[in-house]
N, C-alpha and C positions, 0 to 999 in steps of 0.2 A: 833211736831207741826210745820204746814210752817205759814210764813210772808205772810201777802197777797201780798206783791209784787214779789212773788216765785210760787203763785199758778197755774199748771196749769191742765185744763180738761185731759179725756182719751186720746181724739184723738189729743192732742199737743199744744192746741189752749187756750188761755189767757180769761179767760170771760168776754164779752161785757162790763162789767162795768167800767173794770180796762184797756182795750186797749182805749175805746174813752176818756178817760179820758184826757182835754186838759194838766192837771200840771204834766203831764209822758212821756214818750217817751219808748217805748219796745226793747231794747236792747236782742243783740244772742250774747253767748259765747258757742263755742262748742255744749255741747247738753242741754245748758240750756237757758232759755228765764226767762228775767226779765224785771224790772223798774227803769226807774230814772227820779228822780223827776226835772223837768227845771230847777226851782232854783237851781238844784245842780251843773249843767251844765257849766261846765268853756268855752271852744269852741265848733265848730263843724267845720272839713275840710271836703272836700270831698273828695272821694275814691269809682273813677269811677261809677258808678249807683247807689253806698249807699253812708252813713255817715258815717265818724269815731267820736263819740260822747265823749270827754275828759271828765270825772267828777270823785272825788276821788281819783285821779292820775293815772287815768286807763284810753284806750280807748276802747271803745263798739264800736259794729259792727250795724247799724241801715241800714233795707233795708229799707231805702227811700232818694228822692234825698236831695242836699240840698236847690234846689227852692223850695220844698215840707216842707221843714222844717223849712225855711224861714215866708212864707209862714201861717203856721200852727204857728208857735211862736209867730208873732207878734212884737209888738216893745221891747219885753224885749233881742229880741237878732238884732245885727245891721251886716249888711254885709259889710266886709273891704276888701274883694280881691274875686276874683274870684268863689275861691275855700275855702272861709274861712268864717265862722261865729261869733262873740262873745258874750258873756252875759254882756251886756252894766252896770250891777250891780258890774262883775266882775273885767273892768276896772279902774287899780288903775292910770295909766299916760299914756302920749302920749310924745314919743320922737321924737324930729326933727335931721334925720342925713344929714348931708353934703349931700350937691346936693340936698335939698327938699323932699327927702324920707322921710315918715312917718310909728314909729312903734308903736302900739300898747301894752304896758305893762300890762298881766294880776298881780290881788293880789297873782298869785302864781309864776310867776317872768317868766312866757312864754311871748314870743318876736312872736308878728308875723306882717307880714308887710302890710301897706294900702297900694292897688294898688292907679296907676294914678290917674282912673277913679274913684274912689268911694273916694279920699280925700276933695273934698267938705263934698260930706254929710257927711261925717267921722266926718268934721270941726263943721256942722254946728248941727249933733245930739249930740257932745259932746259940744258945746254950746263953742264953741276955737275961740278966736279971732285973 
């Protein structure tokens, strides 16, 4: 028996219902195609044209960018750097290091850091005074 997050057609291809779906994202490992559901979603970097999608303690391989995914998520995920995403549910703190650097604590104890430019809104989505 497969999981409907495992199914896929003859010709390789995931059925309409389950790729537009907005609470999934279609992850490739190797020769298999899956789903993860956003809530499960701790980060997302970028890694040149695609995503590296962190959830599970795993990262997935997402062909899409991460303005796209940005984007398509909406507010449940905020953008801290450049090249970084995170699930605003997932944050557990915010540290301030010497020199005004700001990082990012997820509940699973990843460190990643708010560039320059996006530590306002960093400040002001996480409601920081």
């Amino acid at each position: 028996m497969q999981l409907a997050h495992e199914i896929v057609s003859r010709d390789g291809t995931a059925p309409a219902s389950v790729t537009d779906d907005p609470q999934r994202i279609t992850v490739h490992d190797a020769k298999r195609m899956s789903w993860v559901r956003t809530d499960d979603i701790d980060w997302i970097e970028a890694a040149d044209y695609y995503a590296q999608v962190h959830a599970h303690g795993h990262g997935h391989l997402v062909r899409e960018s991460l303005q796209k995914l940005e984007e398509r998520l909406g507010r449940k995920f905020m953008r801290v750097h450049r090249s970084a995403l995170v699930n605003v549910a997932r944050v557990q703190r915010l540290d301030r290091l010497e020199g005004g650097e700001l990082v990012i604590v997820l509940q699973t104890g990843i460190r990643i850091p708010v560039s320059r430019a996006r530590r306002a809104s960093v400040m002001r989505e996480l409601r920081v005074r």
